[in-house]
gemmi code that builds the backbone of each chain (N, CA, C; Angstrom):
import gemmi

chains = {
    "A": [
        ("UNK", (219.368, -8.864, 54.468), (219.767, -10.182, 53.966), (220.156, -11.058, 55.155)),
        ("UNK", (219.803, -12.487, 55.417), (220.167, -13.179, 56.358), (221.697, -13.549, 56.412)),
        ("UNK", (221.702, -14.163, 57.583), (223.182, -14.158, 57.244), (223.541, -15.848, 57.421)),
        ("UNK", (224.431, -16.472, 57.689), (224.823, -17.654, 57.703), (223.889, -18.723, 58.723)),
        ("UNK", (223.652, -19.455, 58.216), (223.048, -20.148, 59.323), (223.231, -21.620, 59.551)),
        ("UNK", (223.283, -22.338, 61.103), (224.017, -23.411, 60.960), (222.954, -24.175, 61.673)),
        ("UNK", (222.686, -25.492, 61.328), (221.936, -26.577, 62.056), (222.423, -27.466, 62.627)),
        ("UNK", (222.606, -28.837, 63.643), (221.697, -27.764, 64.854), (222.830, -26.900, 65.648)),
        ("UNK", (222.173, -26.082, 66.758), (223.257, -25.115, 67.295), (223.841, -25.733, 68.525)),
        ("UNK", (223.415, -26.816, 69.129), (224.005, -27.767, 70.124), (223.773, -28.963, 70.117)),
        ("UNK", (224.647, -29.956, 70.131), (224.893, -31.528, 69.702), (225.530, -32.086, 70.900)),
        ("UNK", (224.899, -33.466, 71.236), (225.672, -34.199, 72.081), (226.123, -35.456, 71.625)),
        ("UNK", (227.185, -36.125, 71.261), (226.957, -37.245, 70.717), (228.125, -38.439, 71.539)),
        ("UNK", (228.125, -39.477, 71.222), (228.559, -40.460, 72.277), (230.018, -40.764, 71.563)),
        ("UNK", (231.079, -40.909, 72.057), (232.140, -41.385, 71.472), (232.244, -42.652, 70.131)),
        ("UNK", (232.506, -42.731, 68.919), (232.352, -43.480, 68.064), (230.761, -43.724, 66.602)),
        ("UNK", (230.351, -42.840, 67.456), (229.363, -42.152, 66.377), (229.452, -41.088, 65.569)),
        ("UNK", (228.297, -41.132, 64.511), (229.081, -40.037, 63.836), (228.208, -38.753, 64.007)),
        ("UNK", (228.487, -37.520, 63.110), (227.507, -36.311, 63.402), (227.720, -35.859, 61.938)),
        ("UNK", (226.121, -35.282, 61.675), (226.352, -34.388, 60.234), (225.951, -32.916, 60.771)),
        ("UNK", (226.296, -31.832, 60.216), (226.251, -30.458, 60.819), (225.842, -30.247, 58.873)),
        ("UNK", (225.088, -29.398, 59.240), (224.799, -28.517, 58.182), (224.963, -26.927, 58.379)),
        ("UNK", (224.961, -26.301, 56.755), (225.676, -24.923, 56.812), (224.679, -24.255, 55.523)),
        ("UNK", (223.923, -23.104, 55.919), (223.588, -22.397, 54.738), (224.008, -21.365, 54.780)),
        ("UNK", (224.552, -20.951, 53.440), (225.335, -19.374, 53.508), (224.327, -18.633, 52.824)),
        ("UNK", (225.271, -16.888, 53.094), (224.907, -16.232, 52.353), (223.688, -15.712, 51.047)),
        ("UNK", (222.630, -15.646, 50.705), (221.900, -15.596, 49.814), (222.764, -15.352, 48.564)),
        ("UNK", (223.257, -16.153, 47.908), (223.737, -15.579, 46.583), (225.245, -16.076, 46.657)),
        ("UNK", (226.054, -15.911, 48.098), (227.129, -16.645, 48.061), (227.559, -17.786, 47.873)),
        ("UNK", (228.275, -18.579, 47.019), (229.174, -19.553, 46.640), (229.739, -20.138, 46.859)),
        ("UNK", (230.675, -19.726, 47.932), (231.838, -20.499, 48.310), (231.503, -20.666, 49.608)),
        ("UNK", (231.812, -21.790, 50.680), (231.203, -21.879, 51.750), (232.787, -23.176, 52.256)),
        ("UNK", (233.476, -22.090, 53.812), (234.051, -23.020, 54.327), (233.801, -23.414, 55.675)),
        ("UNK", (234.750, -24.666, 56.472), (234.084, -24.346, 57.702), (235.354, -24.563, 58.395)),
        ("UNK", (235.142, -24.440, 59.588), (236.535, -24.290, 60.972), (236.233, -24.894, 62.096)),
        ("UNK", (237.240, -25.672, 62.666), (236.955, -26.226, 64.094), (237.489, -25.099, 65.244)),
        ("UNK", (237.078, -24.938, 65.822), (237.346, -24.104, 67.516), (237.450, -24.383, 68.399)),
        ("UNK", (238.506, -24.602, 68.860), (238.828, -25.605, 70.387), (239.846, -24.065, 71.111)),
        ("UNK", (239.806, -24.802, 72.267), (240.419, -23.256, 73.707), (242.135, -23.909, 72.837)),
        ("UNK", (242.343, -25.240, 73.383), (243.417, -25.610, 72.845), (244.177, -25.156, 70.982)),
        ("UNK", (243.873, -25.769, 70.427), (244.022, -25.774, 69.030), (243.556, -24.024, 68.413)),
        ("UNK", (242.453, -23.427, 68.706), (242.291, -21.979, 68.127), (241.310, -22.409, 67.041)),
        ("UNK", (241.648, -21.427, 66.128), (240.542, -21.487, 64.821), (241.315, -22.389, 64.241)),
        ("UNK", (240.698, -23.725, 63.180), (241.601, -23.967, 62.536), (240.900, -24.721, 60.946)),
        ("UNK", (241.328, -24.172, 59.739), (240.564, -24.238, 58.687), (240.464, -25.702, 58.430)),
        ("UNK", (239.086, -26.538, 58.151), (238.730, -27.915, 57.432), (238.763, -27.896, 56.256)),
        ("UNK", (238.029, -27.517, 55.710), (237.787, -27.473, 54.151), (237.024, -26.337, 53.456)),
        ("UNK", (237.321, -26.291, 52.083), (236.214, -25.027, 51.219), (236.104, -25.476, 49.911)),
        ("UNK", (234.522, -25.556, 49.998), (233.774, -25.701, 49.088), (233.393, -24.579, 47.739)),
        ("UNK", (233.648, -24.792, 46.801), (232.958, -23.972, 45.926), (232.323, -24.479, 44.302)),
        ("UNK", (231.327, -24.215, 44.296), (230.392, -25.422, 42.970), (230.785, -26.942, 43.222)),
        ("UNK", (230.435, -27.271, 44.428), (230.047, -28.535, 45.012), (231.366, -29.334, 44.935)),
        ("UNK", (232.531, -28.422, 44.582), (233.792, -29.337, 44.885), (234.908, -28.707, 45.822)),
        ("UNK", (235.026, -29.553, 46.466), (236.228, -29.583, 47.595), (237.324, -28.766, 47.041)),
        ("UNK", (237.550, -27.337, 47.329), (238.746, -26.745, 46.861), (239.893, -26.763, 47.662)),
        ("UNK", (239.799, -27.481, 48.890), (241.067, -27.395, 49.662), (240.584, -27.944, 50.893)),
        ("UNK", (241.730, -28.700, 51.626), (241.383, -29.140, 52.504), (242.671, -28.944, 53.540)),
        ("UNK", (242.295, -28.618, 54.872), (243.467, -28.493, 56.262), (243.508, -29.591, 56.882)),
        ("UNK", (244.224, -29.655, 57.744), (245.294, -30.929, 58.160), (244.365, -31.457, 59.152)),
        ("UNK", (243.276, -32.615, 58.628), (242.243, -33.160, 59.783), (242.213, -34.582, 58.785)),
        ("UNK", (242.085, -35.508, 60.208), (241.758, -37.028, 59.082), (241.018, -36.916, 58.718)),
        ("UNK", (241.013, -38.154, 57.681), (239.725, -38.622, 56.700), (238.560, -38.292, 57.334)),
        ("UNK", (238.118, -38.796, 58.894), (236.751, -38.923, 59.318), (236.372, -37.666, 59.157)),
        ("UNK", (236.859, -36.452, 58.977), (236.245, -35.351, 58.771), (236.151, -35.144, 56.803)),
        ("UNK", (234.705, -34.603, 56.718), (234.405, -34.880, 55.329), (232.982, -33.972, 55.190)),
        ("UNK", (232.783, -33.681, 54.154), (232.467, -32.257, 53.632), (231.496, -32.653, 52.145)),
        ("UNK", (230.613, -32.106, 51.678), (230.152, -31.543, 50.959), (229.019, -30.796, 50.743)),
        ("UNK", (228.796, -29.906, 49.299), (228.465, -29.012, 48.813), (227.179, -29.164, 47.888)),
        ("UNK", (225.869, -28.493, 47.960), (224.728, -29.223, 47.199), (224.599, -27.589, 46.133)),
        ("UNK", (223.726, -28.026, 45.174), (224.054, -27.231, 44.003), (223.165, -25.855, 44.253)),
        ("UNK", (222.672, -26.046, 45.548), (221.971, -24.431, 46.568), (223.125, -24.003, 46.744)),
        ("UNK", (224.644, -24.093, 47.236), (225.642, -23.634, 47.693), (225.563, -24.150, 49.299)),
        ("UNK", (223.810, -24.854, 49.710), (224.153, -25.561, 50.611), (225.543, -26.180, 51.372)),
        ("UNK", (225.765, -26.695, 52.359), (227.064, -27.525, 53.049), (226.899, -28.602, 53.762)),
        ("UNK", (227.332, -29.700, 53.989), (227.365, -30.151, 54.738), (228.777, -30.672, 55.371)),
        ("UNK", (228.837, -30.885, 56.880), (229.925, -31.603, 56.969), (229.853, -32.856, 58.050)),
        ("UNK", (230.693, -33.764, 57.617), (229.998, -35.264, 58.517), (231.648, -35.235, 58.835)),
        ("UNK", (231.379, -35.961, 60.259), (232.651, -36.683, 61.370), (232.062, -37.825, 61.483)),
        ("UNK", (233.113, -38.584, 61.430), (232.338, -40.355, 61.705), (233.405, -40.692, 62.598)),
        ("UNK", (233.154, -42.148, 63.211), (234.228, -42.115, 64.851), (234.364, -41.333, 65.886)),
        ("UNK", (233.603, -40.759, 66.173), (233.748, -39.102, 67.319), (234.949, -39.822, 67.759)),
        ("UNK", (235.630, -38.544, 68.057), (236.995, -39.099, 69.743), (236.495, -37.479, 70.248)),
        ("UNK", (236.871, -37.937, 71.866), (236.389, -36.738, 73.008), (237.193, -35.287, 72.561)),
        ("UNK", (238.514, -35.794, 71.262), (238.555, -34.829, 71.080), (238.143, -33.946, 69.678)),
        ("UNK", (236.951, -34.664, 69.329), (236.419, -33.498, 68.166), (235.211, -32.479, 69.058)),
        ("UNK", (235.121, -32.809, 70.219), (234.523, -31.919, 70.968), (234.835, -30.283, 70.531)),
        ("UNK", (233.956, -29.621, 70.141), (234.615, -28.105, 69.535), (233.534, -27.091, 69.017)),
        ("UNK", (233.544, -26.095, 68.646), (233.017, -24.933, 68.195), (232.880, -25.378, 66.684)),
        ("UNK", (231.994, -25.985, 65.701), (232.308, -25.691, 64.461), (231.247, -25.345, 63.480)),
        ("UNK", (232.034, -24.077, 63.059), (232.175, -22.387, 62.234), (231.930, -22.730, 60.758)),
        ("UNK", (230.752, -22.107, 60.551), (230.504, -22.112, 58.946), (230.742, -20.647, 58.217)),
        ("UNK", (231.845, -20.435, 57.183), (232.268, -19.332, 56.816), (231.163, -19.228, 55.229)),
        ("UNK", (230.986, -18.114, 54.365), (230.376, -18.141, 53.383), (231.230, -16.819, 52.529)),
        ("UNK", (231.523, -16.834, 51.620), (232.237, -15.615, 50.584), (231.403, -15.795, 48.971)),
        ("UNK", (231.537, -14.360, 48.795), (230.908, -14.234, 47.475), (230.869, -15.458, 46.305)),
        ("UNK", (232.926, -15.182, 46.227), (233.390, -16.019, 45.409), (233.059, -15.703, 43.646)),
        ("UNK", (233.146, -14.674, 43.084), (232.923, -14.685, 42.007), (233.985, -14.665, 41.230)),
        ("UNK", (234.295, -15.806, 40.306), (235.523, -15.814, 39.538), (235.779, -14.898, 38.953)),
        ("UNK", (237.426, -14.197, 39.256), (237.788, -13.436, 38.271), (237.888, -11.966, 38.786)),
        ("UNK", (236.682, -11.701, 39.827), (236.549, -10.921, 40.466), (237.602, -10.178, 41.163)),
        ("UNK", (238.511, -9.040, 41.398), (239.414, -8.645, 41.888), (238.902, -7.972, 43.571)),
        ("UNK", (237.342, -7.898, 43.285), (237.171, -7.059, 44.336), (236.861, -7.530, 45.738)),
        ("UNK", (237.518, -6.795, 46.904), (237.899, -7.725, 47.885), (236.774, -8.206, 48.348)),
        ("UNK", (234.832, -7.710, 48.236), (234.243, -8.487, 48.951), (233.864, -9.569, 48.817)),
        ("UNK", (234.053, -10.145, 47.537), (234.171, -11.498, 46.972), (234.168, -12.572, 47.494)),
        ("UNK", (235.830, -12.218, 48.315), (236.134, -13.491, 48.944), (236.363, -13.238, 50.481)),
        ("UNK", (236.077, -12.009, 51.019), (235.455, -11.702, 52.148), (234.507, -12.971, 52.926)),
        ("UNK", (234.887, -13.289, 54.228), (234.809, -14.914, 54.643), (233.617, -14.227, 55.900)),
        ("UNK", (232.211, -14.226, 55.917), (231.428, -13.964, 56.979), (231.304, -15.497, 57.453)),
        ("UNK", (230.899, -15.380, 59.277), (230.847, -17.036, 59.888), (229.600, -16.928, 60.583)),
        ("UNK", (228.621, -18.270, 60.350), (227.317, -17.820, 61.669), (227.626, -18.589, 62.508)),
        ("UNK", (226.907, -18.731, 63.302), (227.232, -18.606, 64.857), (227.809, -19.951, 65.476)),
        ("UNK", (227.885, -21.090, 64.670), (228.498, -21.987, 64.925), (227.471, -23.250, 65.437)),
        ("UNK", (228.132, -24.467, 65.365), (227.462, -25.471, 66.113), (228.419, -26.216, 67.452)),
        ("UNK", (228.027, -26.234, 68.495), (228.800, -26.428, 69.764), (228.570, -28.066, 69.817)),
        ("UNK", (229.807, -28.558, 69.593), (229.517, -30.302, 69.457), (230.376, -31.009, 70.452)),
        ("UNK", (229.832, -31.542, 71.265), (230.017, -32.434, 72.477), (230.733, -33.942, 72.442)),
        ("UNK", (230.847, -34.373, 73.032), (230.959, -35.901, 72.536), (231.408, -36.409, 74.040)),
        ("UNK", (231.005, -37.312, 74.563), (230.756, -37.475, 76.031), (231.540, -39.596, 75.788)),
    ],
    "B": [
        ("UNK", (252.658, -26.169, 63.381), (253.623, -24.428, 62.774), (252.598, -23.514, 62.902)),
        ("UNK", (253.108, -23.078, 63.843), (251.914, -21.428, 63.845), (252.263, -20.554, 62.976)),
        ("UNK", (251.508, -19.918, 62.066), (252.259, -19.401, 60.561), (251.543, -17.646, 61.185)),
        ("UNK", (250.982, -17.540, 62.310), (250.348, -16.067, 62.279), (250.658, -16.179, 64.456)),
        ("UNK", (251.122, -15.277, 64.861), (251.277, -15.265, 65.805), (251.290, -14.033, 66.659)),
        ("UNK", (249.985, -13.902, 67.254), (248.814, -12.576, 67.820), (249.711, -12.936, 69.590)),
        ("UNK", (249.938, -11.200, 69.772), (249.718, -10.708, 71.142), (249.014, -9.138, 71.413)),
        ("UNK", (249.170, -9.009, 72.575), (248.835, -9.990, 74.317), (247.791, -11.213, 73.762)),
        ("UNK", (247.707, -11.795, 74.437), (246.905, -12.631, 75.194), (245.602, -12.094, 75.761)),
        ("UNK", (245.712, -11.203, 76.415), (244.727, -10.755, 76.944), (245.286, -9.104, 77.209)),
        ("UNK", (244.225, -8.373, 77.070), (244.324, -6.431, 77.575), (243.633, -6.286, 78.060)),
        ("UNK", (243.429, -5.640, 79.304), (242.804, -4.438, 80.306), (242.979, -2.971, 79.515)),
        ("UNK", (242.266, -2.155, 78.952), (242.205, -1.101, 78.681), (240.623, -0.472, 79.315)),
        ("UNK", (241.124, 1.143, 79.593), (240.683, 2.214, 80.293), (239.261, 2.716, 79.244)),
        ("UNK", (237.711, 2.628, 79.150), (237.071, 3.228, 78.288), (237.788, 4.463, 77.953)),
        ("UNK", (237.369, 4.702, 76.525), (238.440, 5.673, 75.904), (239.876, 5.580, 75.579)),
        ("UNK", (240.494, 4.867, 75.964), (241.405, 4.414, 76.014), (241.385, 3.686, 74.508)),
        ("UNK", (242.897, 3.760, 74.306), (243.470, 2.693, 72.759), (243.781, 1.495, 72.794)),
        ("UNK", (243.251, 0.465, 72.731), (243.359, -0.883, 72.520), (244.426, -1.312, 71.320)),
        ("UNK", (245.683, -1.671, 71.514), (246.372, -2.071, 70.172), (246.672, -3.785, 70.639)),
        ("UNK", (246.861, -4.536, 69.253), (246.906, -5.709, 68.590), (247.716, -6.134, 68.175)),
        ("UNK", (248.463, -7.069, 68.374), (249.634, -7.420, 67.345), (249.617, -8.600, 66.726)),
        ("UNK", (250.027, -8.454, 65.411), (250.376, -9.617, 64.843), (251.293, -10.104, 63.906)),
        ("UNK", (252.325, -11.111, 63.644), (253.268, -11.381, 62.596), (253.189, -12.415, 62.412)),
        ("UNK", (253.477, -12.232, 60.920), (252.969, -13.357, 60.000), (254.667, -14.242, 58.817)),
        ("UNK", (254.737, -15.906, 58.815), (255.534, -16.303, 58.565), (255.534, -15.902, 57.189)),
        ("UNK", (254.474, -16.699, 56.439), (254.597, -17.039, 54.900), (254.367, -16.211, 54.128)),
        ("UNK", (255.150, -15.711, 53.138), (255.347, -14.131, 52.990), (254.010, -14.355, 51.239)),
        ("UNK", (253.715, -15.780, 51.152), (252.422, -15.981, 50.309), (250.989, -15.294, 50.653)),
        ("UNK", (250.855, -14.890, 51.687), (249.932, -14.056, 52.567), (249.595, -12.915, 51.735)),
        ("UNK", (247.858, -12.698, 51.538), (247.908, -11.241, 50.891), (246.788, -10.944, 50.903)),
        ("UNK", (246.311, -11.110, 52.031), (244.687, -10.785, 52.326), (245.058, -10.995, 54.315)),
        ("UNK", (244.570, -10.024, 54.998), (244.838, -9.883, 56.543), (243.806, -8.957, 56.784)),
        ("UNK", (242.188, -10.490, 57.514), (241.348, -9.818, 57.884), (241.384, -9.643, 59.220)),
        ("UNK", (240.563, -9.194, 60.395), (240.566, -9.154, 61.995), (239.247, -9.432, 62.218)),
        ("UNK", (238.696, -10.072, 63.008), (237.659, -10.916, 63.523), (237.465, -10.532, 64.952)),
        ("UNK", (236.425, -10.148, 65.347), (235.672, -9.861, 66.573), (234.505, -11.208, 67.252)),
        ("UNK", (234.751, -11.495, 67.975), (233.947, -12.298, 68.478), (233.787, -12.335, 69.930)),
        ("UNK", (232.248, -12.405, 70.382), (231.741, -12.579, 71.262), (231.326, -13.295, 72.064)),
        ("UNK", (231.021, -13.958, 73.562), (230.859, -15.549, 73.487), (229.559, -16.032, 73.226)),
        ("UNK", (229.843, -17.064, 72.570), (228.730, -17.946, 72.149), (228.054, -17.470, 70.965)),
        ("UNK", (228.764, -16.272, 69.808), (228.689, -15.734, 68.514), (229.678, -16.536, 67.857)),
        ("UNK", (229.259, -16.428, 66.590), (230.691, -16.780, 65.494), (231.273, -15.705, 65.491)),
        ("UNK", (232.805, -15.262, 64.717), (233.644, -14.532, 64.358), (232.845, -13.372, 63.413)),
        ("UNK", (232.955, -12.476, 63.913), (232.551, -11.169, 62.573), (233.567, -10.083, 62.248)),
        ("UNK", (233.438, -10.881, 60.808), (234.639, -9.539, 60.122), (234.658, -8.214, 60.507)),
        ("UNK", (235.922, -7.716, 60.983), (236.073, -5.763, 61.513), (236.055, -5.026, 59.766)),
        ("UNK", (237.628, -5.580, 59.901), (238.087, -4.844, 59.062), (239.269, -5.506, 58.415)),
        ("UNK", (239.506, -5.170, 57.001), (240.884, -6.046, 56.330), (241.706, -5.263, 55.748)),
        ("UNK", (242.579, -5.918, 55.238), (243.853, -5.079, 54.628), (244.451, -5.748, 53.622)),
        ("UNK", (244.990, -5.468, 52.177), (245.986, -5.841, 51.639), (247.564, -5.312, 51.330)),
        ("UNK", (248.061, -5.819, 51.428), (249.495, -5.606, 51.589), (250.434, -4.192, 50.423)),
        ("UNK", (248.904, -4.116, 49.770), (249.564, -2.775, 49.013), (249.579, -1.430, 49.637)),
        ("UNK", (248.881, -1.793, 50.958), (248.443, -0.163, 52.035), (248.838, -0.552, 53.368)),
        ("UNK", (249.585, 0.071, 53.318), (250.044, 0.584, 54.979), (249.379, 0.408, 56.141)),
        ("UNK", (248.096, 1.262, 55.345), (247.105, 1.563, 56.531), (245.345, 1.809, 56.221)),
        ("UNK", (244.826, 1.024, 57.159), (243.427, 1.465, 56.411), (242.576, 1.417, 57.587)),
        ("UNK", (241.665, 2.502, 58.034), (240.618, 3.404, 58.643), (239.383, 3.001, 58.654)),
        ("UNK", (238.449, 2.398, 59.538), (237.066, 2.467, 59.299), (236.511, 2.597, 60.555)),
        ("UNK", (235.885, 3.868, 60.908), (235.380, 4.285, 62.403), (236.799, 4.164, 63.163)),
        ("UNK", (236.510, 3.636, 64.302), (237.569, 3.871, 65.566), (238.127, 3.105, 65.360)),
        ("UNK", (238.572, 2.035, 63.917), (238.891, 0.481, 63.855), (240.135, 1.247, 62.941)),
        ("UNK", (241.357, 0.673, 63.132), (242.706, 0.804, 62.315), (243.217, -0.148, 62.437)),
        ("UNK", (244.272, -1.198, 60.645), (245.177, -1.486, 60.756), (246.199, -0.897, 60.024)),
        ("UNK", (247.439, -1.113, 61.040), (248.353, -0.905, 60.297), (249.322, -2.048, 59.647)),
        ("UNK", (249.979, -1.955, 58.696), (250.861, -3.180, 57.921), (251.730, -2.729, 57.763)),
        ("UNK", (252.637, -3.504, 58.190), (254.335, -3.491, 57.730), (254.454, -4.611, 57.056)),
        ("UNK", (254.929, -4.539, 55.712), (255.070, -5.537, 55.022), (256.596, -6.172, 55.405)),
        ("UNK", (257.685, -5.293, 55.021), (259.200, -5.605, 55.200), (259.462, -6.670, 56.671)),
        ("UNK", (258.360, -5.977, 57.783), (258.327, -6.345, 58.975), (257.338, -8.080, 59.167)),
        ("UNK", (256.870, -8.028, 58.117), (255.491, -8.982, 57.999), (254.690, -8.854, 59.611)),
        ("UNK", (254.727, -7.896, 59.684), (253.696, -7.832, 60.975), (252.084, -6.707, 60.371)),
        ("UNK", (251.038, -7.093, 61.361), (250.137, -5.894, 61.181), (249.685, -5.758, 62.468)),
        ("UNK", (248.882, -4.874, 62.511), (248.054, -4.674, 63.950), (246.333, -3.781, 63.752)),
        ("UNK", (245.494, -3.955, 65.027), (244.778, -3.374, 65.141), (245.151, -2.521, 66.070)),
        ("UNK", (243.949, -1.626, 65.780), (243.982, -0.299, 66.916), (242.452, 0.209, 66.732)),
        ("UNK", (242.430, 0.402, 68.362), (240.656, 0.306, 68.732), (240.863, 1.898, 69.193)),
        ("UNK", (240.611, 3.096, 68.646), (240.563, 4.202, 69.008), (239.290, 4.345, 70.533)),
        ("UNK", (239.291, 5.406, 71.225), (238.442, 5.692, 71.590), (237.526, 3.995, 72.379)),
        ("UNK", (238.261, 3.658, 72.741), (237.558, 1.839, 73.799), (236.397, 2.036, 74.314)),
        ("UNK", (235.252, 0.843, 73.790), (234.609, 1.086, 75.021), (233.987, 0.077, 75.476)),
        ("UNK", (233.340, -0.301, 76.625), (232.897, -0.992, 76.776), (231.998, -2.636, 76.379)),
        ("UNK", (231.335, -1.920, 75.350), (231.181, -3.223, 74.190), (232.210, -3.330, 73.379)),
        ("UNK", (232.757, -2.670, 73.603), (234.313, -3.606, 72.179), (235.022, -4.883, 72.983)),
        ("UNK", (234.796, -5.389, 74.578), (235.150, -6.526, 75.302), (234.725, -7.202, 74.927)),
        ("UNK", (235.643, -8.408, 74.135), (235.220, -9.438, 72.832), (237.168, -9.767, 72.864)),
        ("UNK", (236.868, -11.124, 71.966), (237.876, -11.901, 71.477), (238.058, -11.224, 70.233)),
        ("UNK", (239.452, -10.616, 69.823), (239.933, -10.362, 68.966), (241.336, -11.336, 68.149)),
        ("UNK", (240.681, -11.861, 66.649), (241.429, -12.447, 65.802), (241.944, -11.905, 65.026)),
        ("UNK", (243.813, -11.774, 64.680), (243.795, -11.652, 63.529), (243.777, -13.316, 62.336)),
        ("UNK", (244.121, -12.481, 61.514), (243.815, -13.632, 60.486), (244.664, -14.087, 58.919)),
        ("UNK", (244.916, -14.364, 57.963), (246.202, -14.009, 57.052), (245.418, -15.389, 56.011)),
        ("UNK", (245.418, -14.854, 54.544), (245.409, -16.294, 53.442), (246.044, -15.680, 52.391)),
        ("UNK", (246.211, -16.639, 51.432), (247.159, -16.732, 50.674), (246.297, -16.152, 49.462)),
        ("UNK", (245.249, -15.873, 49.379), (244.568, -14.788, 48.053), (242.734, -15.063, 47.832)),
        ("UNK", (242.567, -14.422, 46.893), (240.564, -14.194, 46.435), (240.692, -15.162, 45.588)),
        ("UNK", (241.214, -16.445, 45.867), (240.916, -17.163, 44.299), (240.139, -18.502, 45.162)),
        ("UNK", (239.260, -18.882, 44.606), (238.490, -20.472, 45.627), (240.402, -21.140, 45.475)),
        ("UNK", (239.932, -22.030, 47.017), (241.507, -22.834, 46.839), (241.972, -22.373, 47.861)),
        ("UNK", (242.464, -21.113, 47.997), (242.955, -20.057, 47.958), (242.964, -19.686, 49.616)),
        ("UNK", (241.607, -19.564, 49.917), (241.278, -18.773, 50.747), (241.224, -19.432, 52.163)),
        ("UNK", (241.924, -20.340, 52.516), (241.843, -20.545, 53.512), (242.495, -19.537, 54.575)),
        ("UNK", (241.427, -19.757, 55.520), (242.306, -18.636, 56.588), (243.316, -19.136, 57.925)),
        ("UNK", (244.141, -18.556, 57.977), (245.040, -19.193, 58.759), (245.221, -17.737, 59.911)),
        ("UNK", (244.561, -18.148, 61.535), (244.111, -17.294, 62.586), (245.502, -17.527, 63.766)),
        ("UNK", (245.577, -16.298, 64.088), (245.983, -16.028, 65.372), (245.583, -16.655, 66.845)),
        ("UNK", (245.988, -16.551, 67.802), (245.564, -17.157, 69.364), (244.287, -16.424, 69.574)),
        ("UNK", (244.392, -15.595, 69.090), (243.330, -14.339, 70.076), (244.024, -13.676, 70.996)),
        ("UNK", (243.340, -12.393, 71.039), (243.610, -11.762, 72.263), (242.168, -11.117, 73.070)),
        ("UNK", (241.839, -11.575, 74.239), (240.882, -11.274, 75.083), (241.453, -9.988, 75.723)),
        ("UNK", (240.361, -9.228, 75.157), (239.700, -7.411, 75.107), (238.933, -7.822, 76.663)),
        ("UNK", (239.196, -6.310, 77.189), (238.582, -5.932, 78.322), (238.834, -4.436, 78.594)),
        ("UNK", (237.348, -4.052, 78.284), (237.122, -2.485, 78.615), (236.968, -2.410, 79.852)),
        ("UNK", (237.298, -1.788, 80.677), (236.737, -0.746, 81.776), (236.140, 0.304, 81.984)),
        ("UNK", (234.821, 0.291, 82.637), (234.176, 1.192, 82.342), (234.851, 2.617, 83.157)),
    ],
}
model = gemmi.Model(1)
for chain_id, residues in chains.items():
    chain = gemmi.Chain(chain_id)
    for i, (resn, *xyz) in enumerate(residues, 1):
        res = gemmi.Residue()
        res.name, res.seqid = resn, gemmi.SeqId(i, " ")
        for name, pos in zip(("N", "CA", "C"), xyz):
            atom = gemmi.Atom()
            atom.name, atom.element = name, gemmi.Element(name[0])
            atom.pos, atom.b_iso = gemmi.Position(*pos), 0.0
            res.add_atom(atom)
        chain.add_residue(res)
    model.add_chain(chain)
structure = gemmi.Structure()
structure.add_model(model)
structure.setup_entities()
C-alpha cells in the first residue's frame, strides 16, 4: 500500500505570496493532518481534517488555511509568506474510523514532507 | 507552553549499546504517547506507542516505558546500531476521537551510533 504523499517536495516562493501544498493520504484513510517543522519552533500541529471538515485547529494565523476534498484528499494554502513560514511541512494521515477503539485507527503516519522556502 | 518536554538533546551511544529517551508530559488529558523516528530529509515514522493503561510495551529492540503517577515515559533502543542514528520524537494527544488527535511533540533528541 502506498503511503502518504505530498506535492511538490521543494518550493521557493518570494515574501508576500502565497503557496498551496497538497497532501494525499493513506488508501482508505480519513483523517488527514498536517505540521509545520522549523529547527526553532519543532513539530508543531496546524490543523485536522476529517470528512472535509476542519476538526481542530493549532495556534497559527488566519493566513494558514486548510481543506479537505471528498477523496480524503488535503490541501493547505499560506497567503502573505513572511521569511518566517520558511519550514518542513508534514502531512499526517490516520484511519479514523468512528467509534473504533482500536489504536490503529488513529495511528498518525507522515510522508515525507514539503521543504518551503520563502526568500 | 511546552506541554511534552524530551531529553538529551543529543546521545553518543556505543553499537550495541542502550540508547534511552526521556520524556514528561504536563496535561494529564494525554492518553495516547507515540515515538517518531526520523531521518534527514524523511518525514517522521511511527516506532512504537503506548497507552497509559501499560507500563510497558515491547516491539523488537524498541521499549517504552510509562509512569503515569510520574507523567513521564521513555524509549529504550536495546542492542544500538548504527542505522538507528536518526532524530528521535516523543509525542502525547489527548485521544482516537477526530478533534482529538492532535499531536503535541517533544524537542527531539539527536541519536548517534558508533560503530
Amino acid at each position: 500500500k502506498a503511503g502518504v504523499t505530498q506535492t511538490p517536495r521543494y518550493l521557493i516562493k518570494t515574501r508576500g505570496q502565497q503557496v498551496t501544498l497538497s497532501c494525499s493520504p493513506i488508501s482508505g484513510h480519513r483523517s488527514v493532518s498536517w505540521y509545520q517543522q522549523t529547527p526553532g519552533q519543532g513539530l508543531q500541529f496546524l490543523f485536522e481534517y476529517f470528512s472535509e471538515t476542519q476538526r481542530n485547529k493549532g495556534n497559527f494565523p488566519g493566513r494558514f488555511s486548510g481543506r479537505q476534498f471528498s477523496n480524503s484528499r488535503s490541501e493547505m494554502n499560506v497567503s502573505t509568506l513572511e521569511l518566517g513560514d520558511s519550514a518542513l511541512y508534514l502531512c499526517a494521515s490516520s484511519l479514523a474510523v468512528g467509534g473504533d477503539p482500536s489504536p490503529f485507527t488513529y495511528e498518525q503516519y507522515f510522508g515525507p514532507g514539503t521543504r518551503l522556502t520563502v526568500t | 507552553q511546552q506541554q511534552v518536554k524530551q531529553s538529551p538533546q543529543s546521545l553518543i551511544v556505543q553499537k550495541g549499546g542502550i540508547s534511552i529517551i526521556n520524556c514528561a508530559y504536563e496535561n494529564t488529558a494525554f492518553d495516547y504517547f507515540p515515538w517518531y523516528q526520523q531521518f534527514p530529509g524523511k518525514g517522521p515514522a511511527l516506532l512504537i506507542a503506548i497507552r497509559p493503561d501499560v507500563s510497558e510495551k515491547k516491539e523488537g529492540r524498541f521499549t517504552i516505558s510509562f509512569n503515569k503517577s510520574a507523567k513521564q515515559f521513555s524509549l529504550h533502543i536495546m542492542d544500538s546500531q548504527p542505522g538507528d542514528s536518526a532524530t528521535y520524537f516523543c509525542a502525547a494527544s489527548k485521544g482516537r476521537d477526530t478533534g482529538r488527535r492532535a499531536l503535541t511533540f517533544g524537542s527531539g533528541t539527536r541519536l548517534q551510533v558508533q560503530p
